[in-house]
Biopython code that builds the backbone (N, CA, C, O; Angstrom):
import numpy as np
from Bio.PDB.StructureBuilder import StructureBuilder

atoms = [
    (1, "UNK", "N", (0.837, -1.179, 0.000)),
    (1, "UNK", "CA", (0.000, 0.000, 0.000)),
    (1, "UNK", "C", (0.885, 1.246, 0.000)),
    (1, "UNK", "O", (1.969, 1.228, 0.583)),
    (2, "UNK", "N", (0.390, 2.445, -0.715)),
    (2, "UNK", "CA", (1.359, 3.259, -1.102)),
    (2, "UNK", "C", (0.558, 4.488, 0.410)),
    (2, "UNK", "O", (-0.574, 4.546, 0.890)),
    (3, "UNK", "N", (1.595, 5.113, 0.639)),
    (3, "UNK", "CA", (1.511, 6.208, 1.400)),
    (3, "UNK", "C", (0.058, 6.528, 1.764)),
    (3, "UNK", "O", (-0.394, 6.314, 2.889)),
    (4, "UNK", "N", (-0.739, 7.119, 0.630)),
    (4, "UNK", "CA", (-1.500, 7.961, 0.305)),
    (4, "UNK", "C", (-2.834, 6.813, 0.742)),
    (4, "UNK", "O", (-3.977, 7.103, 1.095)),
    (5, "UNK", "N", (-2.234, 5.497, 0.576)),
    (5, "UNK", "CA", (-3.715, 4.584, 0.730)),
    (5, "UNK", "C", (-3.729, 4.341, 2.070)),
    (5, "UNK", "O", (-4.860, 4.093, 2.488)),
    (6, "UNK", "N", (-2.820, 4.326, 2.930)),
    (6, "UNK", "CA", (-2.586, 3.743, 4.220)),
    (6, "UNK", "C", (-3.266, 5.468, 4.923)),
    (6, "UNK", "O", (-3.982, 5.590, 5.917)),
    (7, "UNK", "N", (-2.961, 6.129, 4.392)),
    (7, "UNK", "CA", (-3.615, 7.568, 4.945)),
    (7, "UNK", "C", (-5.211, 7.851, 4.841)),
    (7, "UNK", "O", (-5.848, 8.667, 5.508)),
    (8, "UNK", "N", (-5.697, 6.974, 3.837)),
    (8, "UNK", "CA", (-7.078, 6.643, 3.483)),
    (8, "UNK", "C", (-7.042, 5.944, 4.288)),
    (8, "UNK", "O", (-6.754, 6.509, 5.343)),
    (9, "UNK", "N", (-7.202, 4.857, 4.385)),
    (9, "UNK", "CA", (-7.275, 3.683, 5.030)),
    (9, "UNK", "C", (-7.172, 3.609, 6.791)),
    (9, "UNK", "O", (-7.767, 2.870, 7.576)),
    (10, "UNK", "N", (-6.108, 4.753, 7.048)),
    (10, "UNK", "CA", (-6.126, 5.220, 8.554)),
    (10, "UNK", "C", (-7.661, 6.139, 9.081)),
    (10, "UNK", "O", (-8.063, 6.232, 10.241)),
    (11, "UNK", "N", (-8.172, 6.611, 8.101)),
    (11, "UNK", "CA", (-9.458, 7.378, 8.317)),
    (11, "UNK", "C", (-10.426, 7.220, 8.140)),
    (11, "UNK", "O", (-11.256, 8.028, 8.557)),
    (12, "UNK", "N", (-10.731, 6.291, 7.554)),
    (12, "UNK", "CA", (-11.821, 5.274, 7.266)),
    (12, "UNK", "C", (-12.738, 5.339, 8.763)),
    (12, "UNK", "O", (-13.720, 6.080, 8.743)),
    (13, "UNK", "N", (-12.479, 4.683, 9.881)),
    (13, "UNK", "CA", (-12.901, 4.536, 11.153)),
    (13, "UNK", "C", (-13.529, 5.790, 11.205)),
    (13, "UNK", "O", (-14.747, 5.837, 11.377)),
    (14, "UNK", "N", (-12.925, 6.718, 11.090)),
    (14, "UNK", "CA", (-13.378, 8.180, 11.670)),
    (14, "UNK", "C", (-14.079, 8.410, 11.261)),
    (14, "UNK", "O", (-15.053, 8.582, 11.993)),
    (15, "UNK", "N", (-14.356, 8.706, 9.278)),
    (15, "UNK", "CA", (-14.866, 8.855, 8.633)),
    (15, "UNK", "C", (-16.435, 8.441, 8.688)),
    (15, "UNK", "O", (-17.375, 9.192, 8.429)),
    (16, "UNK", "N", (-16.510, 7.031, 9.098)),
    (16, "UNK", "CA", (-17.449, 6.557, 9.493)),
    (16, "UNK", "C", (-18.164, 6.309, 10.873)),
    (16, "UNK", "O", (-19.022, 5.497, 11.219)),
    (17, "UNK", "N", (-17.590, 7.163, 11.434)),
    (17, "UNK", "CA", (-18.407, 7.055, 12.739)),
    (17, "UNK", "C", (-19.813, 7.274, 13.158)),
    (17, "UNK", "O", (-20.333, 6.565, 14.020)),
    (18, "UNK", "N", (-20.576, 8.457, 12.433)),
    (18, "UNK", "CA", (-21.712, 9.309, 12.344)),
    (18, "UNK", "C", (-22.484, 7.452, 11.688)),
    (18, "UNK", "O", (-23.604, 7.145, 12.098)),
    (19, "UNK", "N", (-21.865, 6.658, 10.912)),
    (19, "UNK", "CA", (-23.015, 5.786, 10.203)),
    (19, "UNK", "C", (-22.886, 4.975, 11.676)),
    (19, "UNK", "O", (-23.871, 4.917, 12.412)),
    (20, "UNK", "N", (-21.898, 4.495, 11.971)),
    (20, "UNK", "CA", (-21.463, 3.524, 12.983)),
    (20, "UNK", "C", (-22.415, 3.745, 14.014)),
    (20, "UNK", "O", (-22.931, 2.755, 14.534)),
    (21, "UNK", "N", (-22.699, 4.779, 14.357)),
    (21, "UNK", "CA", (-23.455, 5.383, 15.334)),
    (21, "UNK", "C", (-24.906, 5.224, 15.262)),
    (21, "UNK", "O", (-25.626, 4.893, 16.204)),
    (22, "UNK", "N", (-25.219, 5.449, 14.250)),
    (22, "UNK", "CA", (-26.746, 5.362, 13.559)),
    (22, "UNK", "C", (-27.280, 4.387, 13.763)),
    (22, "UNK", "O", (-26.588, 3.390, 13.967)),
    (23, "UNK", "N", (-29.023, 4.267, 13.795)),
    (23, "UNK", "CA", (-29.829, 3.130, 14.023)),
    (23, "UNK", "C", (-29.848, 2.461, 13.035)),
    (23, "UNK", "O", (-30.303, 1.318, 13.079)),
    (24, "UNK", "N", (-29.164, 3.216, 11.435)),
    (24, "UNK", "CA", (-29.315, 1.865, 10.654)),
    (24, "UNK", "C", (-28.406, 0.927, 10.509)),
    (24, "UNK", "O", (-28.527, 0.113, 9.593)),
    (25, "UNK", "N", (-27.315, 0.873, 11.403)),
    (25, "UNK", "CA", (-26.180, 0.239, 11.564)),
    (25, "UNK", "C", (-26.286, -0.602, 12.874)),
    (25, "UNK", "O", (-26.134, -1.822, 12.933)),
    (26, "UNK", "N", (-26.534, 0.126, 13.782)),
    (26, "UNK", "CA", (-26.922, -0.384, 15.221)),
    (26, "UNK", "C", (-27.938, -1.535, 14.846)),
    (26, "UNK", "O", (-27.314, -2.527, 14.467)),
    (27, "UNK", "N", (-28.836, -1.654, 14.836)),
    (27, "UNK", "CA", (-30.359, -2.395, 15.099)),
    (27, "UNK", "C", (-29.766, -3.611, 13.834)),
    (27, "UNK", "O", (-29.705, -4.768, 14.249)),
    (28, "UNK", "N", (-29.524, -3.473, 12.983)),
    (28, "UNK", "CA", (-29.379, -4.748, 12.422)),
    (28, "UNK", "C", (-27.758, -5.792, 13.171)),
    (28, "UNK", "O", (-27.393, -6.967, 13.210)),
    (29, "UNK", "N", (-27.231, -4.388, 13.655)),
    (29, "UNK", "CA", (-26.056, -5.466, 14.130)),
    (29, "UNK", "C", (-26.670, -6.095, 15.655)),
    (29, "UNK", "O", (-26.480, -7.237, 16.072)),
    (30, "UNK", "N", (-27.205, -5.346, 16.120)),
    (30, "UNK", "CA", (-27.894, -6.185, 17.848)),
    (30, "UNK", "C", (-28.641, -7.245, 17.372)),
    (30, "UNK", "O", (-28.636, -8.368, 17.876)),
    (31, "UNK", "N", (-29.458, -6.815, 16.146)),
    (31, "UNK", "CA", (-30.268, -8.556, 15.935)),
    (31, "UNK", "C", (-29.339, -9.536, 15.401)),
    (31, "UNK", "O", (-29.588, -10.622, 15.924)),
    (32, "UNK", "N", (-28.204, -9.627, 14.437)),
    (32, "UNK", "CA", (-27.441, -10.261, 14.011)),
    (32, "UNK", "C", (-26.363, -11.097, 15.299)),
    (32, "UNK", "O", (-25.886, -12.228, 15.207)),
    (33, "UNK", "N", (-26.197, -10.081, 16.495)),
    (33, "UNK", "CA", (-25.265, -10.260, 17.823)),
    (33, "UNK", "C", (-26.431, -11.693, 18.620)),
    (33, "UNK", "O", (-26.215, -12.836, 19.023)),
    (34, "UNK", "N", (-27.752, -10.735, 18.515)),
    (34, "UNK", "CA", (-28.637, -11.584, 19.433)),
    (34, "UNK", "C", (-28.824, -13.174, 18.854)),
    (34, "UNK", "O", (-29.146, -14.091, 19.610)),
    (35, "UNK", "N", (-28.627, -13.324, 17.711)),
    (35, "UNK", "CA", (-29.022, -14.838, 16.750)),
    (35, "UNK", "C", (-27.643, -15.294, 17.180)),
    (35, "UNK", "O", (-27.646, -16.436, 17.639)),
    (36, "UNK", "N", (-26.562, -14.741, 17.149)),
    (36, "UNK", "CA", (-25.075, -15.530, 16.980)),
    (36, "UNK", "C", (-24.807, -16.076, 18.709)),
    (36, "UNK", "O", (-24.054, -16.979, 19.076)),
    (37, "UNK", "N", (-25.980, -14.911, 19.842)),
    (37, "UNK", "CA", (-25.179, -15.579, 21.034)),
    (37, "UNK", "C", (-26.309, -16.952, 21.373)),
    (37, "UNK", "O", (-25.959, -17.929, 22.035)),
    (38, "UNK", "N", (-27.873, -16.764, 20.700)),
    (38, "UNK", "CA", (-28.312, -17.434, 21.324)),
    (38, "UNK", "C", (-28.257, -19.225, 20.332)),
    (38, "UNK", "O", (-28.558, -20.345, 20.744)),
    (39, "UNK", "N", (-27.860, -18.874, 19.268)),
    (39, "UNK", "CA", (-27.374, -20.035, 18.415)),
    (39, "UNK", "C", (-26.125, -20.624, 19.314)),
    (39, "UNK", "O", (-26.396, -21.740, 19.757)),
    (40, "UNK", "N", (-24.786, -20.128, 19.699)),
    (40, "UNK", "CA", (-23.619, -20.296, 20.527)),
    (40, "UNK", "C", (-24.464, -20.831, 21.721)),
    (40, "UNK", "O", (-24.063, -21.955, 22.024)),
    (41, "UNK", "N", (-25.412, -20.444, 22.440)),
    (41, "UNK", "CA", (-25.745, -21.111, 23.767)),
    (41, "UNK", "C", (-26.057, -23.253, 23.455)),
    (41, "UNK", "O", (-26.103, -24.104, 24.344)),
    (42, "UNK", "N", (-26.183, -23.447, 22.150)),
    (42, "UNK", "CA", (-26.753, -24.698, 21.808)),
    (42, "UNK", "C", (-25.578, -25.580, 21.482)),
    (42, "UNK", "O", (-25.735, -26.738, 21.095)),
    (43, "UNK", "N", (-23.958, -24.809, 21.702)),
    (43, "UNK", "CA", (-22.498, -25.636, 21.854)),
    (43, "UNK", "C", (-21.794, -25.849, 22.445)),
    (43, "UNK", "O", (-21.467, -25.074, 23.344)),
    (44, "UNK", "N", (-21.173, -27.064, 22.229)),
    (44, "UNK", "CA", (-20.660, -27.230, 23.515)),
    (44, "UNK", "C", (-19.170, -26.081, 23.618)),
    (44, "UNK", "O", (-18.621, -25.769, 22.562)),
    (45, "UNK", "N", (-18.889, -25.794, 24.323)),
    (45, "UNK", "CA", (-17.509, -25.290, 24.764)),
    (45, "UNK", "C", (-16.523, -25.422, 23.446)),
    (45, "UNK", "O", (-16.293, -24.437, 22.746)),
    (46, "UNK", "N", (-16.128, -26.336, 23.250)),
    (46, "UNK", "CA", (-15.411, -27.038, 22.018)),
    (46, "UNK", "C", (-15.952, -26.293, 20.579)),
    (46, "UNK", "O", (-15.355, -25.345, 20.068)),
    (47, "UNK", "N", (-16.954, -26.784, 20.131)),
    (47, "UNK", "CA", (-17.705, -26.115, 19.366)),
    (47, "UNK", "C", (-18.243, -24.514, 19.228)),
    (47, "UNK", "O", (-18.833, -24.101, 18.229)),
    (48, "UNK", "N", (-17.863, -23.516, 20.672)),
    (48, "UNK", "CA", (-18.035, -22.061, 21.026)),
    (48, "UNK", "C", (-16.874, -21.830, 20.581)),
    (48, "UNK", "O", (-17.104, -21.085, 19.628)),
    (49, "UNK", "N", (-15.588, -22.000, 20.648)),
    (49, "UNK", "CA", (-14.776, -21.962, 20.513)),
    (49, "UNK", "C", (-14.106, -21.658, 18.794)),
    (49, "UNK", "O", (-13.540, -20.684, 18.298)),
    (50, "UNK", "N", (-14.550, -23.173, 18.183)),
    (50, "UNK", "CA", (-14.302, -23.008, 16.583)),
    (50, "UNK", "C", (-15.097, -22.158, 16.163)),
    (50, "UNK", "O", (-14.801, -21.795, 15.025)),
    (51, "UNK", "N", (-16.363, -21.467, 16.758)),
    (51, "UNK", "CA", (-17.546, -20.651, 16.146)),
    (51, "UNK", "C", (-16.745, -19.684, 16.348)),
    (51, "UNK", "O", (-16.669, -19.068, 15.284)),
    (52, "UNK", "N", (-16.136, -19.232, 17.085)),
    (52, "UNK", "CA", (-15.940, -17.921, 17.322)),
    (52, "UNK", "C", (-14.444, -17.784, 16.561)),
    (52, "UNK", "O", (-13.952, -16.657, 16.613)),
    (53, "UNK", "N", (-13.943, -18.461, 16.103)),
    (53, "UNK", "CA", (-12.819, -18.717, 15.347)),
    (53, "UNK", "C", (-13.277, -18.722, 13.730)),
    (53, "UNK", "O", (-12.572, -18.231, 12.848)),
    (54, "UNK", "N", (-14.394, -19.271, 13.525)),
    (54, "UNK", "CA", (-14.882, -18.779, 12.240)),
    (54, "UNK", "C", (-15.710, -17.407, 12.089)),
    (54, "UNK", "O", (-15.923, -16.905, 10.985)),
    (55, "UNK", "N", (-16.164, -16.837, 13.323)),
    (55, "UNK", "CA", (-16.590, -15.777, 13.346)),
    (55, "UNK", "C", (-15.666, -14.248, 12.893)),
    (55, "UNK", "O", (-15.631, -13.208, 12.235)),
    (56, "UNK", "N", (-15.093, -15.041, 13.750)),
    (56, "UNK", "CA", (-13.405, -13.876, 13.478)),
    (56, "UNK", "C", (-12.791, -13.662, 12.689)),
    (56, "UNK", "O", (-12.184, -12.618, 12.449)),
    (57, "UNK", "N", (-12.852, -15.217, 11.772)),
    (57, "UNK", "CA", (-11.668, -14.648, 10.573)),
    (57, "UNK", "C", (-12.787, -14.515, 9.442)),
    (57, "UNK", "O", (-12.302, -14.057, 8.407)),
    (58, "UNK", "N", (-13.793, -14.717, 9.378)),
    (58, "UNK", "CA", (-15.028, -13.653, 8.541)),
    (58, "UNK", "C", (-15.176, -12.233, 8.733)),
    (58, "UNK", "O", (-15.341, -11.460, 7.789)),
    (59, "UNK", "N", (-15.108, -11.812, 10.160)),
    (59, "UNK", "CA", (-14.726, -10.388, 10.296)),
    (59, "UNK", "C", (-13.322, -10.010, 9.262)),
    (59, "UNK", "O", (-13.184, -9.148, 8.394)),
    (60, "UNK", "N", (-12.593, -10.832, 9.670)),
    (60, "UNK", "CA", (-11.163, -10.092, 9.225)),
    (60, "UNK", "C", (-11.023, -9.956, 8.224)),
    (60, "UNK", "O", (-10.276, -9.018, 7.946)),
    (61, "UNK", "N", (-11.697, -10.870, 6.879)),
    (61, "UNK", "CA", (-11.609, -11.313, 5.783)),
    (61, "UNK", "C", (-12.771, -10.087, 5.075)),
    (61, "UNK", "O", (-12.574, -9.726, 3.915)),
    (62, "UNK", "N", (-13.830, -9.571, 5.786)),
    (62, "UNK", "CA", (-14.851, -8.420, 5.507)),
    (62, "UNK", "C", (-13.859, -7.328, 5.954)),
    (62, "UNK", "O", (-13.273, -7.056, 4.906)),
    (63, "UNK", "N", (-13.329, -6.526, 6.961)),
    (63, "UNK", "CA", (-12.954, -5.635, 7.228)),
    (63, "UNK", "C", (-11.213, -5.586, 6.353)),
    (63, "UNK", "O", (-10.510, -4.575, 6.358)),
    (64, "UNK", "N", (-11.017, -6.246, 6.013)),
    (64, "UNK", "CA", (-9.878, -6.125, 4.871)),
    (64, "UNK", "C", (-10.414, -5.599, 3.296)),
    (64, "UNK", "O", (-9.963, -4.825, 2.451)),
    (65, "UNK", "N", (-11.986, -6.728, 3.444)),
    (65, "UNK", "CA", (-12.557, -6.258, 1.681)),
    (65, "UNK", "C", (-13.254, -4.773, 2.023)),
    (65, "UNK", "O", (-13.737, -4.264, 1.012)),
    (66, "UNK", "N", (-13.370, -4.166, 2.949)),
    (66, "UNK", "CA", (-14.080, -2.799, 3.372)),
    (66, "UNK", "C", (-13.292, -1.456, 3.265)),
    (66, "UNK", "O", (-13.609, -0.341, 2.850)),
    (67, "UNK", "N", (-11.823, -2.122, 3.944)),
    (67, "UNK", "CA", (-10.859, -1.541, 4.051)),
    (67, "UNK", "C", (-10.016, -0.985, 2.543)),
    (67, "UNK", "O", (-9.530, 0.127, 2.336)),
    (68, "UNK", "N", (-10.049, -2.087, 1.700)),
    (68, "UNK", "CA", (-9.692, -1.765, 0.011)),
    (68, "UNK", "C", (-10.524, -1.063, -0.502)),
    (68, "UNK", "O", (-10.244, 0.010, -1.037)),
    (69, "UNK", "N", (-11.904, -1.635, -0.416)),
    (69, "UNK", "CA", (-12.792, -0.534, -1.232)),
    (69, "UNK", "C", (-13.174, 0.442, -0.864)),
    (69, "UNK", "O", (-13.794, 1.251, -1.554)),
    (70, "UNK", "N", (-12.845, 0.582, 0.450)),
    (70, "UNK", "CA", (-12.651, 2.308, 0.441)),
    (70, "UNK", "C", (-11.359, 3.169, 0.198)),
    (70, "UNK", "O", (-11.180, 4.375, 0.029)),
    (71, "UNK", "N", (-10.643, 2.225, 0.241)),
    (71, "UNK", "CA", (-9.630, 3.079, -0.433)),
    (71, "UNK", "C", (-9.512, 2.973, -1.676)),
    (71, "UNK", "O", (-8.782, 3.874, -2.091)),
    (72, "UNK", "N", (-9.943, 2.185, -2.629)),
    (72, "UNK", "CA", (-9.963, 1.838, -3.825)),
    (72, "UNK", "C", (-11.015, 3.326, -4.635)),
    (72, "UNK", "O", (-10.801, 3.925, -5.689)),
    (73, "UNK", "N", (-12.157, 3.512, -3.589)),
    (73, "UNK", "CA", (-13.198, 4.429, -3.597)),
    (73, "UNK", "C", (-12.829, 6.061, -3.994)),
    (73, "UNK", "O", (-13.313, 6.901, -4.753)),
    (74, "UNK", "N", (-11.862, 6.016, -3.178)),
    (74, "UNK", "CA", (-11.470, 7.446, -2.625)),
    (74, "UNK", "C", (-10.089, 7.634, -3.481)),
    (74, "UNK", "O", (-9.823, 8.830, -3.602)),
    (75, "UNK", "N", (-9.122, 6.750, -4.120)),
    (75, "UNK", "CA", (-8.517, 6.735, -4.780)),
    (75, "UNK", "C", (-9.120, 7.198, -6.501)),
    (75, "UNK", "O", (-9.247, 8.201, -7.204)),
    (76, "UNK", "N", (-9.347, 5.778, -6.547)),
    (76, "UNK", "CA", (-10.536, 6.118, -7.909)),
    (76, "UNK", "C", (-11.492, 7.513, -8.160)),
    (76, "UNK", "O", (-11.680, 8.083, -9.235)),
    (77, "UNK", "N", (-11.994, 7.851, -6.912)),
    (77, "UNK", "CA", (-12.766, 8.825, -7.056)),
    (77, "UNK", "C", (-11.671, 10.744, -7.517)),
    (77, "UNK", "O", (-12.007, 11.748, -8.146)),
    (78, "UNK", "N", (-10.306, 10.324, -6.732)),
    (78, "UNK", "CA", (-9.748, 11.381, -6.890)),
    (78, "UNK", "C", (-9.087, 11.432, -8.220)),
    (78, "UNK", "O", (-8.453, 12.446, -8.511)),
    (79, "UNK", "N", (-9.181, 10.325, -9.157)),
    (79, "UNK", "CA", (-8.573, 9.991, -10.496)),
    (79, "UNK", "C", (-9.662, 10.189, -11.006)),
    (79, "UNK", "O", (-9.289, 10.591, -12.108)),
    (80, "UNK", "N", (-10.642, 10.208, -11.034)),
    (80, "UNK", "CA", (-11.788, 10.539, -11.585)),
    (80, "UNK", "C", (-11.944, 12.210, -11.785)),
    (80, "UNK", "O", (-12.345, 12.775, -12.803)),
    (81, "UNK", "N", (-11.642, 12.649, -10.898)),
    (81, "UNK", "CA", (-11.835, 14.710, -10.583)),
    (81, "UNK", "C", (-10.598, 14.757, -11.452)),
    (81, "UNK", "O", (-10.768, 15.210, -12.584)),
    (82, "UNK", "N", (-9.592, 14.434, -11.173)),
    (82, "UNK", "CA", (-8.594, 15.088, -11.694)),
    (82, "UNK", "C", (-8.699, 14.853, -13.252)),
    (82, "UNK", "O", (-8.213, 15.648, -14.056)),
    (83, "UNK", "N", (-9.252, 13.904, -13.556)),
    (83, "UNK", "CA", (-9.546, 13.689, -15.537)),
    (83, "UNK", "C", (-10.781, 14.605, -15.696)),
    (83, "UNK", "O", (-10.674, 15.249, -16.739)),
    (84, "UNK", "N", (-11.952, 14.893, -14.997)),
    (84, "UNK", "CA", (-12.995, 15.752, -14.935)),
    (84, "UNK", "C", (-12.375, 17.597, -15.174)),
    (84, "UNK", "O", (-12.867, 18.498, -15.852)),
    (85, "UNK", "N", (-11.130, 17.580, -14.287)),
    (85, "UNK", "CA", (-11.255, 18.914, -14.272)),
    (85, "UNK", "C", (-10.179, 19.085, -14.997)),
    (85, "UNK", "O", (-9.812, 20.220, -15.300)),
]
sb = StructureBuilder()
sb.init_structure("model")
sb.init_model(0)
sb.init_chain("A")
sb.init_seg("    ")
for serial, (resi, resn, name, xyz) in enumerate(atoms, 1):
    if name == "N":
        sb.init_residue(resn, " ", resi, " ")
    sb.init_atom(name, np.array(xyz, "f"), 0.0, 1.0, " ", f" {name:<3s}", serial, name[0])
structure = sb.get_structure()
């Protein structure tokens, strides 16, 4: 990643806080939280364990593809103005 993307990419979080914050972000993630703990209550220990190990590296594997396309976004978008203007 070149300079300029890792500087995108550092602001991203911030950038998005105002949505992060919001009920349309909130309310689908509490119902999505509420299905994953009360599905997890039906394993054993062993099985909580690998869930939450596949849980995680699905996060990581989404917040990496989130992480590019917004910088991919904001990149593209500034190659876009600069051929515009």
């Amino acid at each position: 990643m070149t300079a300029l993307e890792n500087c995108i990419a550092d602001s991203m979080e911030e950038s998005m806080q105002p949505y992060i914050r919001s009920d349309e972000y909130q309310k689908p993630k509490a119902a999505i939280n509420q299905k994953i703990i009360a599905f997890r209550k039906g394993l054993s220990e062993a099985q909580q364990k690998e869930f939450n190990q596949i849980i995680d590296s699905m996060d990581d594997v989404h917040a990496k593809f989130t992480s590019k396309a917004y910088v991919y976004g904001v990149v593209n978008g500034i190659a876009l103005r600069e051929q515009i203007l």
